[in-house]
BAFI-3210 file (N, C-alpha, C; in Angstrom, 3 decimals, decimal comma, padded with zeros to 6 digits):
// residues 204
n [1|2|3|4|5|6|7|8|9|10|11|12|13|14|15|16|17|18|19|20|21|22|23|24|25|26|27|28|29|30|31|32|33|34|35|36|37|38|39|40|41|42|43|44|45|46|47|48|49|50|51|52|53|54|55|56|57|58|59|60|61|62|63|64|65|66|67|68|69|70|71|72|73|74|75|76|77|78|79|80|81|82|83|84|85|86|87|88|89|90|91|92|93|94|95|96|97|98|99|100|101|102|103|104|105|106|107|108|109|110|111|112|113|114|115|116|117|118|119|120|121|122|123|124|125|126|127|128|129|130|131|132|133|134|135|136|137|138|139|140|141|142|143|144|145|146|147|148|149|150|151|152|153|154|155|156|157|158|159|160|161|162|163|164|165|166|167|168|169|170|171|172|173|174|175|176|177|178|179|180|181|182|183|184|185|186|187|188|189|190|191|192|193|194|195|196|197|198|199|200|201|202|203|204]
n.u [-066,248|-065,820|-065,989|-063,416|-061,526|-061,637|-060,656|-058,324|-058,305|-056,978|-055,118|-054,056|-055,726|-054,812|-056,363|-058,308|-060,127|-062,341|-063,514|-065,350|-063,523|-061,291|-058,369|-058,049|-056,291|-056,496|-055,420|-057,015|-058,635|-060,373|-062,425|-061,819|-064,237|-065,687|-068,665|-071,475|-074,154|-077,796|-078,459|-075,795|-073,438|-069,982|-068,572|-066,290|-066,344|-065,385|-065,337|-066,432|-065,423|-067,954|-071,304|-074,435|-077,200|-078,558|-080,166|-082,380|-085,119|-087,694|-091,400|-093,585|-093,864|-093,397|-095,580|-094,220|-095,281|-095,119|-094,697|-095,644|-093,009|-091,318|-091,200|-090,245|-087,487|-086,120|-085,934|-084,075|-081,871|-081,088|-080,664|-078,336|-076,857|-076,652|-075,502|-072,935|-071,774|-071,518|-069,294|-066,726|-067,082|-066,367|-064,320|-062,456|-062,680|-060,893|-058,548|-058,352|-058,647|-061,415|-062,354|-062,172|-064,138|-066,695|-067,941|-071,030|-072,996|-075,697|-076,709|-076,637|-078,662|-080,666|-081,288|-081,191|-083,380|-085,322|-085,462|-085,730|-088,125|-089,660|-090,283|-092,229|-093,539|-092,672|-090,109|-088,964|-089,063|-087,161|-085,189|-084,910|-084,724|-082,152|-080,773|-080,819|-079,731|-076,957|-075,910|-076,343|-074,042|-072,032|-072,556|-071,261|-068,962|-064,908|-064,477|-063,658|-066,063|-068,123|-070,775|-069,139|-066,897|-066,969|-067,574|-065,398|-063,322|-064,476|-063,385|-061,041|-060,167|-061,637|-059,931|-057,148|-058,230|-058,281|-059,283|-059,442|-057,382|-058,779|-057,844|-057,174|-059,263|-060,036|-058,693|-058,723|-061,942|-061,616|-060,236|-061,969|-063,785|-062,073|-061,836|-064,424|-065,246|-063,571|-064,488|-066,977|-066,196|-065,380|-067,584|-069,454|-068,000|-067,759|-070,460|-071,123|-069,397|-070,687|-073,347|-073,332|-074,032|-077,140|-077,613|-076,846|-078,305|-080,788|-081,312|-080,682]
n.v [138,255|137,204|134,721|134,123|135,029|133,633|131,200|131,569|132,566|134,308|135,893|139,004|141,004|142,859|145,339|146,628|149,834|152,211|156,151|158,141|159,540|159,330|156,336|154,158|151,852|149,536|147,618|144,332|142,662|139,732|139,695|137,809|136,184|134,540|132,911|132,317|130,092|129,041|126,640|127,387|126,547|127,226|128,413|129,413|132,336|133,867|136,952|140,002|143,262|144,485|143,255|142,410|140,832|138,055|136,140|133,376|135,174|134,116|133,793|133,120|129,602|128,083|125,413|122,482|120,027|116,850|114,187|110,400|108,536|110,672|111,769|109,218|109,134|111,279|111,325|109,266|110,940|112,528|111,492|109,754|111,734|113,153|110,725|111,182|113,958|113,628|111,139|112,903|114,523|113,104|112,399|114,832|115,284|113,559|114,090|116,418|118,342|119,637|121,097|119,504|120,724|120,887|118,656|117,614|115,894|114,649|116,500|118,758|117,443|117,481|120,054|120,834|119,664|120,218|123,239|122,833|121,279|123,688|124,528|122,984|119,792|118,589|119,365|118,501|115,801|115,413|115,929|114,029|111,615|112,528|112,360|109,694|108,538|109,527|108,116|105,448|105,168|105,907|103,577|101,802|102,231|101,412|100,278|098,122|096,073|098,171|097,493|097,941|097,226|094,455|093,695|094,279|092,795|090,288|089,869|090,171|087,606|086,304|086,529|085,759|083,552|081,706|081,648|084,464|084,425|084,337|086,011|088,629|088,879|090,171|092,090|093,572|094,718|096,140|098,060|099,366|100,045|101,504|103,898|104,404|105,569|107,788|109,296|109,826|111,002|113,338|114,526|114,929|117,436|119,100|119,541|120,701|122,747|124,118|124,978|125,774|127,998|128,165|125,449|126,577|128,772|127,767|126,018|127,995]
n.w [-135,800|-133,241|-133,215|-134,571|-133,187|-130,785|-131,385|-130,551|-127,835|-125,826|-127,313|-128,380|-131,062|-134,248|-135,283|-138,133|-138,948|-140,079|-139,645|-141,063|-143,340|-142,171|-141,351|-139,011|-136,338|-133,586|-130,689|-129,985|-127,859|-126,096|-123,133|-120,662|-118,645|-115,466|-114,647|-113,175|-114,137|-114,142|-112,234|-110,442|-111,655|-112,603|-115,039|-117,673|-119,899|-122,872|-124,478|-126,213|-124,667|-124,389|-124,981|-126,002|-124,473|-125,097|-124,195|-123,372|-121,703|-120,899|-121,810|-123,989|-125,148|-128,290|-129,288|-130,738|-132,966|-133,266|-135,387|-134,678|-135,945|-136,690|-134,053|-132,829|-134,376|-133,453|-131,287|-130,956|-131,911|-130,810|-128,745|-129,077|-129,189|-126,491|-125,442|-127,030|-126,224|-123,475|-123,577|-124,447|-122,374|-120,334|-121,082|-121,133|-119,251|-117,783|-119,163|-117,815|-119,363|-118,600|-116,053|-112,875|-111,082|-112,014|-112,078|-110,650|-107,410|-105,737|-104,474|-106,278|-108,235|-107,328|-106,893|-109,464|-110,520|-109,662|-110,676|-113,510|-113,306|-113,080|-114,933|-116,724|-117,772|-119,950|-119,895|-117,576|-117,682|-120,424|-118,805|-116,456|-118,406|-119,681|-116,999|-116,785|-118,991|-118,618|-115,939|-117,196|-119,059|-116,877|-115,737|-117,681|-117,656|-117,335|-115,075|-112,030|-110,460|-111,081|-113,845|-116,530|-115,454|-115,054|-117,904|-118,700|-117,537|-118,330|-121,034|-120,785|-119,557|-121,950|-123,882|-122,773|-122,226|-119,903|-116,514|-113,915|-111,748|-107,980|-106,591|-108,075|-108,676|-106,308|-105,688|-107,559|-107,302|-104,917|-105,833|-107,736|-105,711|-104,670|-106,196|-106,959|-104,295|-104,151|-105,955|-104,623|-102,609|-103,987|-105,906|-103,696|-101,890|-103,924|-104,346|-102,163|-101,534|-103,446|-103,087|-100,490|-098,943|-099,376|-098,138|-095,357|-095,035|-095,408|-092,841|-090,997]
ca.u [-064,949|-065,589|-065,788|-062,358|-060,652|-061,721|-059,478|-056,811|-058,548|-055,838|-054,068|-054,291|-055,414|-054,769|-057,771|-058,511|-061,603|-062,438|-064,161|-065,213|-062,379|-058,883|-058,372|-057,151|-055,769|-056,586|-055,783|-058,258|-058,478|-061,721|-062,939|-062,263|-065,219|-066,016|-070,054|-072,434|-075,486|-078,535|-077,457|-074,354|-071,807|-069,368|-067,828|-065,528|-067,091|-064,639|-066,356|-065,682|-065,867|-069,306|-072,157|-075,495|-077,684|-079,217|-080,340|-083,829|-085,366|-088,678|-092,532|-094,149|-093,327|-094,724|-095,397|-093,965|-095,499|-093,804|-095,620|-094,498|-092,299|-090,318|-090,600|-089,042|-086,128|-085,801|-085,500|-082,787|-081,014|-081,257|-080,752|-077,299|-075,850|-075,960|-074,233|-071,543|-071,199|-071,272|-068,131|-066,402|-066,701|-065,798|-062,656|-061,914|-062,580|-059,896|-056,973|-057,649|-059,008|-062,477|-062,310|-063,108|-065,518|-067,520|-068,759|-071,966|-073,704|-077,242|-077,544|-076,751|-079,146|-082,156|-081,234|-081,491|-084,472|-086,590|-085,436|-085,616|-089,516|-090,628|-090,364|-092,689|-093,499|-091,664|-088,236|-088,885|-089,203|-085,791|-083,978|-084,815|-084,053|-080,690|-079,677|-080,907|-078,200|-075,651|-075,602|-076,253|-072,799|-071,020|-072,258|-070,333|-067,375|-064,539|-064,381|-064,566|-067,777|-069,263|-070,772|-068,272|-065,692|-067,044|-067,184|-063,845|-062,648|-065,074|-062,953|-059,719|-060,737|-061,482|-058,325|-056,342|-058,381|-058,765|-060,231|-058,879|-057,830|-059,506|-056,650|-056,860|-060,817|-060,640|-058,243|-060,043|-062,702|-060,385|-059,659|-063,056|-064,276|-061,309|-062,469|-065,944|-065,217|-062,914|-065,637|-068,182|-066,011|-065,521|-069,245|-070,033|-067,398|-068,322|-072,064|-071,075|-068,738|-071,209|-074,825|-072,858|-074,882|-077,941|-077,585|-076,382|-079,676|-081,896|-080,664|-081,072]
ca.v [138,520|136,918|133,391|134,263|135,330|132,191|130,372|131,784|133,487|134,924|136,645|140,152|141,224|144,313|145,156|148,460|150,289|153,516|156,805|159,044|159,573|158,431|154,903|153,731|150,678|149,522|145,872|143,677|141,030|139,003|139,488|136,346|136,117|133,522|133,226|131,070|129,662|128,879|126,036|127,217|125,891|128,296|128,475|130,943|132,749|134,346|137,425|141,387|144,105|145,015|142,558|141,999|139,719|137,276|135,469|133,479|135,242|133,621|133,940|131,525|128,996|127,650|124,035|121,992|118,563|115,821|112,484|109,259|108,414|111,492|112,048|108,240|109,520|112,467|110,939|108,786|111,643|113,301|110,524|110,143|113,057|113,399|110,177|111,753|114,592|113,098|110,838|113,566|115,020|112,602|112,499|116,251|115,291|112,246|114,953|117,799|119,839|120,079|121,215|118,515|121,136|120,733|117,448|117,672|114,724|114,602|118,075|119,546|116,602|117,568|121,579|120,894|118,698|121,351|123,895|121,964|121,240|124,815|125,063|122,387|118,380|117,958|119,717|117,608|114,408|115,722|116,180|112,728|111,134|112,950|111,394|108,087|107,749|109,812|106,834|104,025|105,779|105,998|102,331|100,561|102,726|099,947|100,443|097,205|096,310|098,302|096,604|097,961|096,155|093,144|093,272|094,089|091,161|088,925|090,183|090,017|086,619|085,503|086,564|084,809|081,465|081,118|082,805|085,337|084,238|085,405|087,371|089,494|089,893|090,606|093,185|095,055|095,125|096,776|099,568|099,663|100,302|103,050|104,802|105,213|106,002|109,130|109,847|110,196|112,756|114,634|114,993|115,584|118,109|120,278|120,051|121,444|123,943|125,082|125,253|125,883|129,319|127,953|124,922|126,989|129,997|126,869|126,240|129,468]
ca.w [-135,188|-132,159|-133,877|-134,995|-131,688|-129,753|-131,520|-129,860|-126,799|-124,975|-127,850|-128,605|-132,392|-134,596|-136,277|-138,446|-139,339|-140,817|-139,109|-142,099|-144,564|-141,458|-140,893|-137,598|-136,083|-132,305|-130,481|-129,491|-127,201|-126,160|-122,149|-120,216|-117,439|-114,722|-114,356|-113,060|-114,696|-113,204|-111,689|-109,573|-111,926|-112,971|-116,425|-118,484|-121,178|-123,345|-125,084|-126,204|-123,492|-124,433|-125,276|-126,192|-123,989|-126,112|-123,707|-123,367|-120,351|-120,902|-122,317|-124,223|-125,877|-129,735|-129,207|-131,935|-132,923|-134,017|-135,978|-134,040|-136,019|-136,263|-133,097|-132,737|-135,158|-133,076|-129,563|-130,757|-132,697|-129,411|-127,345|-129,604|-129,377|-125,239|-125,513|-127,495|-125,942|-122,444|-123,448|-124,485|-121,491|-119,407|-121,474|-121,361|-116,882|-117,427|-119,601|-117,868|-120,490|-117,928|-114,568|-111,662|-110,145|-112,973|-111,750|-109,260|-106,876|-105,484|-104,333|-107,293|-109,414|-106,562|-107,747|-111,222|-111,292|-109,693|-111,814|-114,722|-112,884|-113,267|-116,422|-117,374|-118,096|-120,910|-119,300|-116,525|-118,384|-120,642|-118,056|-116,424|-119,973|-119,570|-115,923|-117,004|-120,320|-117,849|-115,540|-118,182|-118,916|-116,065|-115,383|-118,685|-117,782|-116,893|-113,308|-111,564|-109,455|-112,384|-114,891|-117,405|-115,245|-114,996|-119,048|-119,106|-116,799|-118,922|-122,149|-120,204|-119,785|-122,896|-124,605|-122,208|-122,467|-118,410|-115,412|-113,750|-109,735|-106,985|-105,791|-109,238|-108,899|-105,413|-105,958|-108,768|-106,733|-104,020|-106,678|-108,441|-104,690|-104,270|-107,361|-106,443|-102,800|-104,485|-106,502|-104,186|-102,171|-105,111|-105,730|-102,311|-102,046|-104,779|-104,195|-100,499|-101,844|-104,907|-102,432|-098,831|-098,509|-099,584|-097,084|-094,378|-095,182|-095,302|-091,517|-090,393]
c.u [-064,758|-065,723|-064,284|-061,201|-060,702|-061,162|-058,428|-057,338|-057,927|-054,718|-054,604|-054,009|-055,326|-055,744|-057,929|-059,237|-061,215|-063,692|-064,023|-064,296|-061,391|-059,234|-057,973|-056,895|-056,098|-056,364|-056,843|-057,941|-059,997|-061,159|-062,439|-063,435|-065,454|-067,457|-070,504|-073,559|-076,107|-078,757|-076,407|-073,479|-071,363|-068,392|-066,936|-066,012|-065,929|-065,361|-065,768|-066,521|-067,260|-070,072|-073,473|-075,709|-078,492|-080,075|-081,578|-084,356|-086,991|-089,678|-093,051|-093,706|-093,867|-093,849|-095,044|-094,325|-095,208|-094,961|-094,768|-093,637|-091,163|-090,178|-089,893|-087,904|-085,756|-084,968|-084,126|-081,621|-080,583|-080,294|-078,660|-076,211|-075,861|-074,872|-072,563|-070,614|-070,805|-069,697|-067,011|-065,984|-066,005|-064,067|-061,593|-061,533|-060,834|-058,453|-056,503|-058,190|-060,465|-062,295|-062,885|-064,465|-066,454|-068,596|-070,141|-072,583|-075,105|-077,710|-077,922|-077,632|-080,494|-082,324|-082,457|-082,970|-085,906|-086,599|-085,754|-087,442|-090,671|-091,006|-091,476|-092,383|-092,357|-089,911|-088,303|-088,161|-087,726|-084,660|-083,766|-084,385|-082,400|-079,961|-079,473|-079,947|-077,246|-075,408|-076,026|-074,766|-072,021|-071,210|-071,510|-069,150|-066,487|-063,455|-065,013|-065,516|-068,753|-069,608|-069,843|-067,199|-065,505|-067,090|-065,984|-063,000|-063,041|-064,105|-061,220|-059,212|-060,678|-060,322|-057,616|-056,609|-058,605|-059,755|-059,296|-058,959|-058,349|-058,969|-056,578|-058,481|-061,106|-059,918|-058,508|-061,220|-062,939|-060,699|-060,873|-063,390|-063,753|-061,668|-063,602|-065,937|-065,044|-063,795|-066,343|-068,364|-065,973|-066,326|-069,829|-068,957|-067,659|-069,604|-071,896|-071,018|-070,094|-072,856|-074,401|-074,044|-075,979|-078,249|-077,818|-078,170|-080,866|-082,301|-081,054|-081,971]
c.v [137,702|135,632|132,986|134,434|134,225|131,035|130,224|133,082|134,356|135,903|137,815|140,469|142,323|144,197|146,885|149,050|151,708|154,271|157,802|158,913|158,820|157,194|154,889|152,092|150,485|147,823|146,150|142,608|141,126|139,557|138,217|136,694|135,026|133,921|132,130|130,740|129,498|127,649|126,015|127,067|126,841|127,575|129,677|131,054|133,988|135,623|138,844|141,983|144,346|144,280|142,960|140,801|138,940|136,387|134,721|133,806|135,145|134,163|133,096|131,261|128,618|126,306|123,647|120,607|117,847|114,062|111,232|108,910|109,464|112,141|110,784|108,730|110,403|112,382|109,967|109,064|112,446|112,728|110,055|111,126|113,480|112,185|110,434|112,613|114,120|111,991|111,723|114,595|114,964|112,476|113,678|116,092|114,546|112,923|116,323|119,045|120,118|120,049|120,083|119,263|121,462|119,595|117,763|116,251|115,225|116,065|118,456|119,161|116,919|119,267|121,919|120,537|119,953|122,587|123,701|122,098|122,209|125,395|124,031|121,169|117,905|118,343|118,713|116,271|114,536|115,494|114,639|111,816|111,495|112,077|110,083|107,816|108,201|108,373|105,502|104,344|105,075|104,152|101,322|101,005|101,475|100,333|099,260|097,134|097,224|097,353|096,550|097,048|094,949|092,516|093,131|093,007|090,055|089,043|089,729|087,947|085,169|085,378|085,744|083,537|081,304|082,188|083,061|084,691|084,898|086,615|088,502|090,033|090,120|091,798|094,401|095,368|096,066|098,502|099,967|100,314|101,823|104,251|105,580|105,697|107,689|110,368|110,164|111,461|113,517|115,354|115,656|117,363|119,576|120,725|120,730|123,252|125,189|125,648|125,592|127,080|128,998|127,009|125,557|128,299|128,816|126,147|126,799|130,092]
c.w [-133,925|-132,120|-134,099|-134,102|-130,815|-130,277|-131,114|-128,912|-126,233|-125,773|-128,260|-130,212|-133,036|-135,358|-136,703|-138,902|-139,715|-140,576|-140,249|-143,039|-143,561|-141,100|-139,714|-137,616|-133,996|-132,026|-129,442|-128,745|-126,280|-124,349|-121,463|-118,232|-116,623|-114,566|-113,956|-113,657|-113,560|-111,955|-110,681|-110,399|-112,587|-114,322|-116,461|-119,902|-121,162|-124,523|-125,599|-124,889|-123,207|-125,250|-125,520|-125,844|-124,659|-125,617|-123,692|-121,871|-120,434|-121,790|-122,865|-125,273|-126,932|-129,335|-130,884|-131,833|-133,814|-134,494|-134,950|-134,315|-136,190|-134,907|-132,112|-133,398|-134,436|-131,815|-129,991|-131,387|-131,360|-128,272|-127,724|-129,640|-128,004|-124,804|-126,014|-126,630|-123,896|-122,337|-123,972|-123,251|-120,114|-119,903|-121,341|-119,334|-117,128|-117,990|-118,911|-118,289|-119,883|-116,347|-113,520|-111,099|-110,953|-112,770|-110,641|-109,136|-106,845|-105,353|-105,110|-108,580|-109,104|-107,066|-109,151|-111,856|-110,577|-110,276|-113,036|-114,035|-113,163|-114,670|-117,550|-117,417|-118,635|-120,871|-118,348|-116,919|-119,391|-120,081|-116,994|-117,561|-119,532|-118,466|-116,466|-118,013|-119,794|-117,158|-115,753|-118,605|-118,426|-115,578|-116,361|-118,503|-116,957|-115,735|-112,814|-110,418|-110,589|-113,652|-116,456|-117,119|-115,557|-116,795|-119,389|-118,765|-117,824|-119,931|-121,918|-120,572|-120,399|-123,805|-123,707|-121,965|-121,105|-117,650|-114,531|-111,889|-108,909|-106,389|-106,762|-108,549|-107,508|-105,335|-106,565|-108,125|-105,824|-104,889|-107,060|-107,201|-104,410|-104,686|-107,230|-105,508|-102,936|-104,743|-105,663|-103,070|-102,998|-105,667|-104,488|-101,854|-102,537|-104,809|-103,098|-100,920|-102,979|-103,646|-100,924|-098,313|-098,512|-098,721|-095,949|-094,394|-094,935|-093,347|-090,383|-090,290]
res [x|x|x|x|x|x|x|x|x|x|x|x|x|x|x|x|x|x|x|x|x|x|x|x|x|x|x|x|x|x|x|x|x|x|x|x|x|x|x|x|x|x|x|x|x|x|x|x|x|x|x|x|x|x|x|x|x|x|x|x|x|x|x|x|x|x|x|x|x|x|x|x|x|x|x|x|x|x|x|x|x|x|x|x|x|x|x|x|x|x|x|x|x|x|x|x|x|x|x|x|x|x|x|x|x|x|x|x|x|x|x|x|x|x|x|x|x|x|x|x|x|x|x|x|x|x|x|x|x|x|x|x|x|x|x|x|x|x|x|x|x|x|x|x|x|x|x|x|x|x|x|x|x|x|x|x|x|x|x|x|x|x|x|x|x|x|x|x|x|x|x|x|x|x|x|x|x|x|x|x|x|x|x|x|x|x|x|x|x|x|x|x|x|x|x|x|x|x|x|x|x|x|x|x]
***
């Protein structure tokens, strides 16, 4: 049912069951919650009133071992699919459809990585894997001064048969510069806003 309602979160459904022999009828509509993960970052989890925690709240783990080569097939089935979902997400940042304060900078990367730390080598080493194809990423994106830009200029470029004047590529550079500048309040920003207490207790 609750596969079925999150299609259309926000709407209220009639649904009707049966207590002994009388039927009834009651609406339904899903929870919407704001929470944080472990992490800081806050989501909405859309759910019924009353749950079951499913959660993994630890113990041990069964190692699983992998032959080299499937665990080559694995890492770049793996390694595939945060690429995906990572442009995806940057696309959902660029329409809208994902909150800006979703994004975090250093704080929130120095957080993660010692969380991510306690849990073991191979989270560690994961979760490094992970930054490293995030900003192989964010560096082909075509923002100039990034190396995406500078493909894009090269491409620009070549379709047009010349080279691009200085007054064009000093300009993009201008903007590429603006871009990241934005960016880097917007990171800083939200890492403030999301760890301020934790800063400020660290302080104190």
């Amino acid at each position: 049912l609750e596969d079925v309602f999150r299609r259309d979160p926000e709407r209220a459904f009639t649904i009707g069951f049966a207590r002994g022999a009388e039927t009834f009828s009651a609406e339904v509509r899903l929870a919407k919650r704001t929470e944080k993960d472990e992490f800081k970052q806050e989501y909405v989890h859309w759910t019924f009133g009353a749950l079951n925690d499913s959660g993994y709240t630890g113990g041990e783990y069964t190692r699983h071992t992998l032959q080299p080569g499937r665990g080559l097939s694995e890492s770049l089935r793996t390694t595939g699919e945060i690429i995906r979902v990572t442009y995806v997400a940057i696309y959902q940042l660029v329409t809208g459809k994902l909150s800006l304060k979703t994004v975090g900078g250093p704080i929130m990367i120095f957080d993660m990585a010692g969380t991510v730390a306690k849990k073991g080598a191979a989270s560690y080493f994961w979760f490094m894997g992970l930054i490293s194809v995030n900003l192989g990423i964010f560096n082909l994106l075509p923002i100039p001064i990034l190396d995406g830009g500078h493909l894009l200029l090269a491409a620009i470029e070549a379709v047009m048969r010349r080279p691009l004047s200085r007054r064009i590529r000093l300009w993009s550079s201008y903007a590429g510069m603006a871009v990241l500048a934005s960016l880097f309040v917007l990171v800083f920003k939200n890492d403030l806003e999301r760890y301020w207490d934790s800063i400020t207790g660290f302080f104190r």
